[in-house]
C-alpha positions as CSV (number, residue, x, y, z in Angstrom):
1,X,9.8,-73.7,17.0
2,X,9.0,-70.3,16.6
3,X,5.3,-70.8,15.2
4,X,4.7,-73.0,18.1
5,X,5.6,-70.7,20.4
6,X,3.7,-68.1,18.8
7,X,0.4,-70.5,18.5
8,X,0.7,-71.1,22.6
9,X,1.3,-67.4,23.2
10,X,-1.9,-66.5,21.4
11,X,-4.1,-70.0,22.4
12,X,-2.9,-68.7,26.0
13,X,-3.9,-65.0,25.4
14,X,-7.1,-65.9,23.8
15,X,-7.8,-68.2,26.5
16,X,-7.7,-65.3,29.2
17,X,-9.1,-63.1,27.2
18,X,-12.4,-65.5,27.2
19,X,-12.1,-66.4,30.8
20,X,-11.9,-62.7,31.9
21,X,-14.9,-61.7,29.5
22,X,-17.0,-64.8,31.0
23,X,-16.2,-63.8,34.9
24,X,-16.3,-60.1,34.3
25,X,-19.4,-59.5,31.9
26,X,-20.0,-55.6,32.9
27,X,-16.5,-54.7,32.2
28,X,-16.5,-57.2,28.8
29,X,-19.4,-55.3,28.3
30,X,-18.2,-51.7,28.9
31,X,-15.2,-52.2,26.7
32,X,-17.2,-53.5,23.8
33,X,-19.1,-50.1,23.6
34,X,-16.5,-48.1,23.9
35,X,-14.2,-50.0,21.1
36,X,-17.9,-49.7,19.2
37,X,-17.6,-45.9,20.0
38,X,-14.4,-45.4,19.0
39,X,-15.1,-46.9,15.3
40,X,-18.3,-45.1,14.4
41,X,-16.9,-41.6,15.4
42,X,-13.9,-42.9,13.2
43,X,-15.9,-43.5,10.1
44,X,-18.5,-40.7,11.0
45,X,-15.2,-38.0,10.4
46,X,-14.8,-40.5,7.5
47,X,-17.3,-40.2,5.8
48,X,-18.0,-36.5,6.6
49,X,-14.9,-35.4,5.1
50,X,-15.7,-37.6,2.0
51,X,-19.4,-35.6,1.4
52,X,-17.5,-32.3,2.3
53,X,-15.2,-32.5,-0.3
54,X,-17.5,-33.9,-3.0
55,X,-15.4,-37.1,-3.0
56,X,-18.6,-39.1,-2.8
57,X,-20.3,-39.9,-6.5
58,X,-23.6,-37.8,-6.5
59,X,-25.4,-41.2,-7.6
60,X,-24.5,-42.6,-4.3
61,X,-24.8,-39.6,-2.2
62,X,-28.3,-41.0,-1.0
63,X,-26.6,-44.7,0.0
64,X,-23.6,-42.6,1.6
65,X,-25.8,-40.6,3.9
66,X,-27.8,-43.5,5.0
67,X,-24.7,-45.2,5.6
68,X,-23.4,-42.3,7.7
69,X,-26.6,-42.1,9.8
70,X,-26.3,-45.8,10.3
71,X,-23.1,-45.2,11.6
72,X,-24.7,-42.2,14.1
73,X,-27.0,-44.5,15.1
74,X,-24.7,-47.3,16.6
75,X,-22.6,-44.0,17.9
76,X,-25.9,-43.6,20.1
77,X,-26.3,-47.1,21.1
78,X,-22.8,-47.0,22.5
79,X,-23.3,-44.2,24.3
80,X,-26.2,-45.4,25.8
81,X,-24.4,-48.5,26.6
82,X,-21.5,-46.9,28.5
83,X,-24.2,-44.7,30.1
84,X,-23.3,-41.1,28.6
């Protein structure tokens, strides 16, 4: 009884969820980049902390630091998204 309920309570939540991000596509939109923001400047202090403390294998400092300006690169597009 209890998984049911919990399998209508998410099929109901997932349902608005869609419905909302189909009849509002700015706003769907808008949150998207900021969520997209909020995880790149995550892993950006991440990853920064990992090269400051040397925690980062020097034959994979190269791959780190393109995966860290990857990382500053969606960071932009975000930004540019939202409009800041």
């Amino acid at each position: 009884m209890k998984l049911i309920l919990h399998l209508v309570v998410f099929l109901a939540g997932a349902g608005l969820g869609i419905w909302w991000g189909v009849n509002h596509p700015a706003e769907a939109q808008n949150i998207s980049a900021q969520e997209q923001a909020a995880i790149s400047k995550g892993k950006i202090e991440i990853m920064t902390k990992l090269l400051g403390r040397d925690a980062v294998k020097p034959e994979s400092t190269a791959e780190f630091k393109q995966m860290l300006s990857d990382e500053q690169q969606k960071l932009q597009d975000a930004k540019s998204k939202l409009g800041n």
